[in-house]
PyMOL Python script that loads the backbone (N, CA, C, O; Angstrom):
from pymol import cmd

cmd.read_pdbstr("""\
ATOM      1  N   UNK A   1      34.060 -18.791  15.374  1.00  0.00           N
ATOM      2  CA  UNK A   1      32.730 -18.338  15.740  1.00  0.00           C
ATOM      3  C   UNK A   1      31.840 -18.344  14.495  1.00  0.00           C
ATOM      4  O   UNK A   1      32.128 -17.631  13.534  1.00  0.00           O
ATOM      5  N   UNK A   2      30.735 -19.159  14.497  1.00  0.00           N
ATOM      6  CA  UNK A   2      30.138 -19.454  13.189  1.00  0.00           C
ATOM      7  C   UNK A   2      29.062 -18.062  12.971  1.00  0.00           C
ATOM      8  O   UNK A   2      28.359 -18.048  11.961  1.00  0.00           O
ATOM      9  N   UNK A   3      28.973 -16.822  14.044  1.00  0.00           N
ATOM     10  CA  UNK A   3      28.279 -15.515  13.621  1.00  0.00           C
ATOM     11  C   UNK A   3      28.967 -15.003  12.631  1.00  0.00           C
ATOM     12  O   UNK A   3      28.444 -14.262  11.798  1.00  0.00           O
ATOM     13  N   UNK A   4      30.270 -15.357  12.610  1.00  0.00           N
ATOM     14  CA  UNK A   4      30.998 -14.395  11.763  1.00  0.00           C
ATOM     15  C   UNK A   4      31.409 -14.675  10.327  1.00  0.00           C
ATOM     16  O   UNK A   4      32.195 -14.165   9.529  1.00  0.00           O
ATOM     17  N   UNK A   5      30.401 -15.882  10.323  1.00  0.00           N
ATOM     18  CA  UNK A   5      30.918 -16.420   9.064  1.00  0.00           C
ATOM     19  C   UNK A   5      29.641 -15.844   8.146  1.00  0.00           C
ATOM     20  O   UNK A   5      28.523 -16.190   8.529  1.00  0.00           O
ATOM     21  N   UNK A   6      29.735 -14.914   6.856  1.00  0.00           N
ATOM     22  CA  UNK A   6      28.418 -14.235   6.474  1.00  0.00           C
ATOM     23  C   UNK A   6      27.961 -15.303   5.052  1.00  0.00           C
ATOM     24  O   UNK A   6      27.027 -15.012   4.306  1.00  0.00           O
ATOM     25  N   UNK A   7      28.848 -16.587   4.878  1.00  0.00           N
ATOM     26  CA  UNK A   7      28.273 -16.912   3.308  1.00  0.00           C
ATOM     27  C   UNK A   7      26.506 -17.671   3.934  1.00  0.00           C
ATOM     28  O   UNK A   7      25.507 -17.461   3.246  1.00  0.00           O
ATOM     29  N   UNK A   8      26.447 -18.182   4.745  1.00  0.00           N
ATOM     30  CA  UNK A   8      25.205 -18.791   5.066  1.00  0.00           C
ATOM     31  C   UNK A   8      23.863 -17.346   5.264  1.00  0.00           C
ATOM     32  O   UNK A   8      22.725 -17.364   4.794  1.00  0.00           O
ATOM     33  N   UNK A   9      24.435 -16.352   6.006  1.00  0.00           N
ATOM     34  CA  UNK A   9      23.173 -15.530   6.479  1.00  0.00           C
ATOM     35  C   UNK A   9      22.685 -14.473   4.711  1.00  0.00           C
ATOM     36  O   UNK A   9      21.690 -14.049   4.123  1.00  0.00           O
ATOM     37  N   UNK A  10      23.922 -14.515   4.594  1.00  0.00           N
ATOM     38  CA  UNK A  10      23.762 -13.663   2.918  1.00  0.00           C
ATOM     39  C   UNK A  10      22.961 -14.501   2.201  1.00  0.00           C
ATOM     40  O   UNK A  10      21.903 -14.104   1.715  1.00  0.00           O
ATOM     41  N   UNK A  11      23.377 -15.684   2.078  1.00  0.00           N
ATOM     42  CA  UNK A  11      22.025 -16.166   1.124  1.00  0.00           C
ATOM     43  C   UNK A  11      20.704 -16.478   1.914  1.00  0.00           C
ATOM     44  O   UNK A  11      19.679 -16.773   1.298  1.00  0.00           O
ATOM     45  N   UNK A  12      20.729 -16.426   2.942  1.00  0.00           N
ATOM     46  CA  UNK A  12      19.203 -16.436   3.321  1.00  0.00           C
ATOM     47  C   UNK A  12      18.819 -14.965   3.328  1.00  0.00           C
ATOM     48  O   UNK A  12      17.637 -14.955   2.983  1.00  0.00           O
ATOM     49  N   UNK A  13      19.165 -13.894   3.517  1.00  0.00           N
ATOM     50  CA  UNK A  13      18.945 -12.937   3.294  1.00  0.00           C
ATOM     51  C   UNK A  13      18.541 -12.172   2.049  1.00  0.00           C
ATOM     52  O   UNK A  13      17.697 -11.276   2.054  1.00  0.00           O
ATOM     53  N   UNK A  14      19.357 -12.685   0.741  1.00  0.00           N
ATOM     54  CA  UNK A  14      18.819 -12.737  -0.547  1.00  0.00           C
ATOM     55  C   UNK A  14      17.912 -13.229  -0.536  1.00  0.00           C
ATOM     56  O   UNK A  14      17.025 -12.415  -0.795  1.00  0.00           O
ATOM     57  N   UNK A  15      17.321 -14.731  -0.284  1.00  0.00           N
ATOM     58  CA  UNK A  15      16.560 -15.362  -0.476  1.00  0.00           C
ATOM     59  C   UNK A  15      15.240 -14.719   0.419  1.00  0.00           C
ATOM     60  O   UNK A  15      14.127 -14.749  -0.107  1.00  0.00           O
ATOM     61  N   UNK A  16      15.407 -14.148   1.765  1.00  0.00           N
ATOM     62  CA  UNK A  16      14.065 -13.465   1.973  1.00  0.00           C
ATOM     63  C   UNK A  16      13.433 -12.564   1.382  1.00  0.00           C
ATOM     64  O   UNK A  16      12.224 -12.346   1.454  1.00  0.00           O
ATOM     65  N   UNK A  17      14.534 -11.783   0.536  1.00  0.00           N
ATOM     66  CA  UNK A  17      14.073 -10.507  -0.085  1.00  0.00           C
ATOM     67  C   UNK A  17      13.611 -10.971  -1.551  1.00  0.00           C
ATOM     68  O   UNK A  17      12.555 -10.503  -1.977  1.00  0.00           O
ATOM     69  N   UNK A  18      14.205 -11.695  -2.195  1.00  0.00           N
ATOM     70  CA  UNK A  18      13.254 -12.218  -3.080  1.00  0.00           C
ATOM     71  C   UNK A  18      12.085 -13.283  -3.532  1.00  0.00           C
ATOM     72  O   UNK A  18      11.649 -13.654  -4.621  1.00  0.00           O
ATOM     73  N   UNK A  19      11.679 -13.712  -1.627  1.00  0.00           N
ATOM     74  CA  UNK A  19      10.821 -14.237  -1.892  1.00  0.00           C
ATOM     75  C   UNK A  19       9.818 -12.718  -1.700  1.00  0.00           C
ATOM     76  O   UNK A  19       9.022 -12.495  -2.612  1.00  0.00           O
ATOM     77  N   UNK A  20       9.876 -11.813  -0.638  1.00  0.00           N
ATOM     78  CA  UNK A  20       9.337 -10.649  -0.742  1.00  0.00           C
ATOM     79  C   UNK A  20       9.182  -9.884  -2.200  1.00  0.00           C
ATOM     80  O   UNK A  20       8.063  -9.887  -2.713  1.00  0.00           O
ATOM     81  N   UNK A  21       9.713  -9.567  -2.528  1.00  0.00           N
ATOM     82  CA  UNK A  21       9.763  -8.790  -3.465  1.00  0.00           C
ATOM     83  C   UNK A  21       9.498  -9.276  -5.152  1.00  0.00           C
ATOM     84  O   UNK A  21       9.499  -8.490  -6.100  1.00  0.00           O
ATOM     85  N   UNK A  22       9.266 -10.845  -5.242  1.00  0.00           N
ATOM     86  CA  UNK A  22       8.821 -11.593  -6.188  1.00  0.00           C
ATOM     87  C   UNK A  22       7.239 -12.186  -5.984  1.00  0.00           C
ATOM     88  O   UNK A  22       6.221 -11.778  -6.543  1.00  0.00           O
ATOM     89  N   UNK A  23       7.390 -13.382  -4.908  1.00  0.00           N
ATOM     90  CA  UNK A  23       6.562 -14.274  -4.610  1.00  0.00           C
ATOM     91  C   UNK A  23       4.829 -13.313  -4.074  1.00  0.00           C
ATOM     92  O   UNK A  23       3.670 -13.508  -4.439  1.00  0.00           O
ATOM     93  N   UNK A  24       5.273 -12.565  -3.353  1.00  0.00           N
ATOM     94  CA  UNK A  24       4.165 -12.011  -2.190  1.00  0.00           C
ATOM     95  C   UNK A  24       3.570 -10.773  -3.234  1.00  0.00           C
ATOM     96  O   UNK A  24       2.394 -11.018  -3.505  1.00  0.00           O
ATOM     97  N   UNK A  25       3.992  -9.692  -3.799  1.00  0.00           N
ATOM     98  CA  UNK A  25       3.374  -8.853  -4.829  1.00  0.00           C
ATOM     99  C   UNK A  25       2.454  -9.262  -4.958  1.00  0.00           C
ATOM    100  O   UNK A  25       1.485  -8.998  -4.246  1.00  0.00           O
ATOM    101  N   UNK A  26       2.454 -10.304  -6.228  1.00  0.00           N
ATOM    102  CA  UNK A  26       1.903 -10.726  -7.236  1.00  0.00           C
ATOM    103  C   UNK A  26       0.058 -11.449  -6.189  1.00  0.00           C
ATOM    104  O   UNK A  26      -1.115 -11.360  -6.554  1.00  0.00           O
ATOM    105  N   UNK A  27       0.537 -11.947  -5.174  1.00  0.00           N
ATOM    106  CA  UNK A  27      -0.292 -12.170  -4.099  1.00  0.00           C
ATOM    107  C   UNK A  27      -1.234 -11.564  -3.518  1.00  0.00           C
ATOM    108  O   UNK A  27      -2.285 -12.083  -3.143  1.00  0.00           O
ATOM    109  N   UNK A  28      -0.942 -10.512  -3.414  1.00  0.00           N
ATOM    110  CA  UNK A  28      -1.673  -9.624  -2.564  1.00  0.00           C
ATOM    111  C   UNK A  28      -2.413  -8.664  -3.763  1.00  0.00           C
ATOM    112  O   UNK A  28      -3.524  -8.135  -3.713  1.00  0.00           O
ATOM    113  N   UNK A  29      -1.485  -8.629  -4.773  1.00  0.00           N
ATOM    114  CA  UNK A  29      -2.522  -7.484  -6.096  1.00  0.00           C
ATOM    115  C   UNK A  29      -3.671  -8.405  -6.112  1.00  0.00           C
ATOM    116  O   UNK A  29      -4.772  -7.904  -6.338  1.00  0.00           O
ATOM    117  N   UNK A  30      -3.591  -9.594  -5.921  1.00  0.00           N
ATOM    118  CA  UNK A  30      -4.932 -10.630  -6.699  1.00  0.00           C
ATOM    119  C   UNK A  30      -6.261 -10.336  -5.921  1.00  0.00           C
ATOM    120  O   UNK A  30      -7.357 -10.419  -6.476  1.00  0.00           O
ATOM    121  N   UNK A  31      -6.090  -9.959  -4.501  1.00  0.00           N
ATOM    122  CA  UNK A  31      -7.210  -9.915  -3.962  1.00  0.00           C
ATOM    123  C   UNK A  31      -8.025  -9.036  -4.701  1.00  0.00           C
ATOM    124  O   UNK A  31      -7.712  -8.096  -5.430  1.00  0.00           O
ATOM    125  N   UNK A  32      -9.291  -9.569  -4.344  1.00  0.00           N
ATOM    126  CA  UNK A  32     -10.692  -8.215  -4.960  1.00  0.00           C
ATOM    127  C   UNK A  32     -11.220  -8.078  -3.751  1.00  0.00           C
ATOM    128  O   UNK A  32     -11.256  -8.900  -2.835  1.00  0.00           O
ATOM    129  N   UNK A  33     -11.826  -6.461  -3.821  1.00  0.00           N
ATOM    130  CA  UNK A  33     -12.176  -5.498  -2.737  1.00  0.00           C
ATOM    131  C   UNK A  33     -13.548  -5.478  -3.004  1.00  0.00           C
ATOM    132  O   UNK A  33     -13.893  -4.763  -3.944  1.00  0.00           O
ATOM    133  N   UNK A  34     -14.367  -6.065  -2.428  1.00  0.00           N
ATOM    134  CA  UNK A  34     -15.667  -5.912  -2.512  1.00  0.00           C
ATOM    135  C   UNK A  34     -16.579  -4.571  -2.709  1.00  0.00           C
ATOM    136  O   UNK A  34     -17.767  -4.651  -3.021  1.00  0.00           O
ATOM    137  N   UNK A  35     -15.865  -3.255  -2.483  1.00  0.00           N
ATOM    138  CA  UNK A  35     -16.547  -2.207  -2.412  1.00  0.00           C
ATOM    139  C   UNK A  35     -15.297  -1.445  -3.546  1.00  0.00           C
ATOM    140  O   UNK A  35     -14.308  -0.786  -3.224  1.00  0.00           O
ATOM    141  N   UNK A  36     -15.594  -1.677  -4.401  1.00  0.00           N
ATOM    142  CA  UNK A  36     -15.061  -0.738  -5.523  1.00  0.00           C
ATOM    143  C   UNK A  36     -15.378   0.494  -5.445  1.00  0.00           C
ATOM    144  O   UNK A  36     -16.385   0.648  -4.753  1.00  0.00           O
ATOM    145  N   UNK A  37     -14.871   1.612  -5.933  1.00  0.00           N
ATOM    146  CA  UNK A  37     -14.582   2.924  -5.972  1.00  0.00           C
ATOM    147  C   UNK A  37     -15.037   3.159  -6.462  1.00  0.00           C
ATOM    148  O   UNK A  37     -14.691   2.681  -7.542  1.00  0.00           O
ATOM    149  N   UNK A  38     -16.419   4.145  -6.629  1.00  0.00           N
ATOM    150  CA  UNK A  38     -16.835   4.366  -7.537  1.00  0.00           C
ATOM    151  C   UNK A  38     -16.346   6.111  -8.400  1.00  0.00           C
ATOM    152  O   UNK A  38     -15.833   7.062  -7.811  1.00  0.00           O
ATOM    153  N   UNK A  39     -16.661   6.058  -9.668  1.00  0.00           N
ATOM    154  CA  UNK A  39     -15.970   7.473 -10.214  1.00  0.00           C
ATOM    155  C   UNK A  39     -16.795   8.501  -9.586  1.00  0.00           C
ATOM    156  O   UNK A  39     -17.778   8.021  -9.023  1.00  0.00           O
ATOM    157  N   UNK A  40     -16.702   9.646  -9.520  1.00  0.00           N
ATOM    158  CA  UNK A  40     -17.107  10.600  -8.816  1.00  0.00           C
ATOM    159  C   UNK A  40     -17.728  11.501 -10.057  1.00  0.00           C
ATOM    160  O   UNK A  40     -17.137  11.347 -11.126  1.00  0.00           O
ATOM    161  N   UNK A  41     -18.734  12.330 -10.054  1.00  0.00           N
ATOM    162  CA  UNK A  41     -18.877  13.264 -11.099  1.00  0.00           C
ATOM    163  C   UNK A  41     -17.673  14.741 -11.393  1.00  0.00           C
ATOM    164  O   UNK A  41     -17.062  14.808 -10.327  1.00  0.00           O
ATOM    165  N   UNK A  42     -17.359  15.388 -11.934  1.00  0.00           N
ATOM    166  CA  UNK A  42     -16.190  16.159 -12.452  1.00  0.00           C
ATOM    167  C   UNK A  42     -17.216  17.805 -12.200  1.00  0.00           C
ATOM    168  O   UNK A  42     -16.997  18.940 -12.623  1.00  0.00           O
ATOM    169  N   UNK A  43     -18.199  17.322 -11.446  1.00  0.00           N
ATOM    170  CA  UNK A  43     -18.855  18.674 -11.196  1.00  0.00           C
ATOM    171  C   UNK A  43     -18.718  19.329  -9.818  1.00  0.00           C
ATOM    172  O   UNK A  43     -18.906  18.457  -8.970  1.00  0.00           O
ATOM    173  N   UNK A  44     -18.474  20.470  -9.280  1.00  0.00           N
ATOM    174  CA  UNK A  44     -18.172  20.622  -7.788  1.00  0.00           C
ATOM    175  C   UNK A  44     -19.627  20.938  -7.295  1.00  0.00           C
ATOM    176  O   UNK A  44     -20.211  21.937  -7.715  1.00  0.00           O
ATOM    177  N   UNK A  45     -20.303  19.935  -6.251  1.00  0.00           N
ATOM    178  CA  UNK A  45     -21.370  20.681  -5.423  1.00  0.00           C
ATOM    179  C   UNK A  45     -21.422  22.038  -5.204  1.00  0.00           C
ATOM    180  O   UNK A  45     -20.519  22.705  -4.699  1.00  0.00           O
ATOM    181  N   UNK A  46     -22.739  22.534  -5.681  1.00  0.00           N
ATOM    182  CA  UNK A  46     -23.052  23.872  -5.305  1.00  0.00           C
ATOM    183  C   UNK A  46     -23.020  23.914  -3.816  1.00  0.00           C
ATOM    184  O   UNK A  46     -23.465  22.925  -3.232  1.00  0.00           O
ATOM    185  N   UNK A  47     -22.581  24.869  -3.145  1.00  0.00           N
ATOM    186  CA  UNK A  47     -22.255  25.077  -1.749  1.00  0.00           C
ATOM    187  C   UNK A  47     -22.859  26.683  -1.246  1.00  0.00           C
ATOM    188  O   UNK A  47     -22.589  27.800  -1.687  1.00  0.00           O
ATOM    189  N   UNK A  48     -23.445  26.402  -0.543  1.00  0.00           N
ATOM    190  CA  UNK A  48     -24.639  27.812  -0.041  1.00  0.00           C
ATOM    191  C   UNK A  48     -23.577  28.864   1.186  1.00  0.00           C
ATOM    192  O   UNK A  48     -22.958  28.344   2.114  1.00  0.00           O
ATOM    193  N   UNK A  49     -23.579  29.958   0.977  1.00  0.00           N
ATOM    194  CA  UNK A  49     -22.615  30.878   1.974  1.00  0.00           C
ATOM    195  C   UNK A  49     -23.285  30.376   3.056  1.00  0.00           C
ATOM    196  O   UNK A  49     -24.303  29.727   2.810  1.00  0.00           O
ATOM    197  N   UNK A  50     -22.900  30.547   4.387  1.00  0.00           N
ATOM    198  CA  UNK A  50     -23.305  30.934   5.773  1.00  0.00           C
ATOM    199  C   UNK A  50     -23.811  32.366   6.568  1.00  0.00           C
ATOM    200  O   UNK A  50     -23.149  33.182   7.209  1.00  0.00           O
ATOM    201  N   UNK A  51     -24.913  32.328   6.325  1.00  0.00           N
ATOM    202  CA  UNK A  51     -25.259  34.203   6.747  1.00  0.00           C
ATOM    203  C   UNK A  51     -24.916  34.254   8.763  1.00  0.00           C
ATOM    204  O   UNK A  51     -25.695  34.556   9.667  1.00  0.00           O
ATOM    205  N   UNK A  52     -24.182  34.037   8.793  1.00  0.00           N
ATOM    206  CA  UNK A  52     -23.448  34.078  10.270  1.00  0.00           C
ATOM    207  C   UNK A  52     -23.162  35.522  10.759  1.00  0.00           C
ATOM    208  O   UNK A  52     -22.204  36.164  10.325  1.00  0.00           O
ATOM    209  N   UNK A  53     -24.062  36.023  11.711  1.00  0.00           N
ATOM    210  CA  UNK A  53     -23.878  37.388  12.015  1.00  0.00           C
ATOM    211  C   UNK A  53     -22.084  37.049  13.505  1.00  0.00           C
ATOM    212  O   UNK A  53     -22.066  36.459  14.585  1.00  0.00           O
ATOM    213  N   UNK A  54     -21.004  37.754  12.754  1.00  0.00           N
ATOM    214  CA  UNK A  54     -20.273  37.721  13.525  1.00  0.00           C
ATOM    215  C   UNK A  54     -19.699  38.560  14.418  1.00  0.00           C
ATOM    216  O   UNK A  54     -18.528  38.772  14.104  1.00  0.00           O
ATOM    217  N   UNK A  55     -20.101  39.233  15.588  1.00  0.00           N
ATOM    218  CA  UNK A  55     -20.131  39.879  16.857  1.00  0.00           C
ATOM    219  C   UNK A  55     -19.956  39.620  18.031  1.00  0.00           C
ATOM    220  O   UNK A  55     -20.082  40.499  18.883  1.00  0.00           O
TER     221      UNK A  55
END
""", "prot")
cmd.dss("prot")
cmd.show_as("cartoon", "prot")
cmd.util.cbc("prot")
cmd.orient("prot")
């Protein structure tokens, strides 16, 4: 029964994972994101209480 024979599926199996884990990375970091992040200021908005009569 040629399922049971593992030297053929093992190396394709290596071979998927390092085309994953080599080839595709390096791929996908390259893209650029048109809407960059911009830094935020290190100051917290002043924020006003709520005069909420609660009854």
């Amino acid at each position: 029964m040629p399922q049971l024979n593992p030297a053929p599926w093992f190396a394709i199996l290596v071979f998927s994972w390092l085309v994953f884990l080599i080839v595709i990375p390096p791929k996908v970091m390259n893209y650029t994101y048109p809407n960059e992040p911009s830094p935020q200021s290190s100051q917290a908005p002043k924020t006003e209480s709520w005069n909420w009569p609660w009854h």
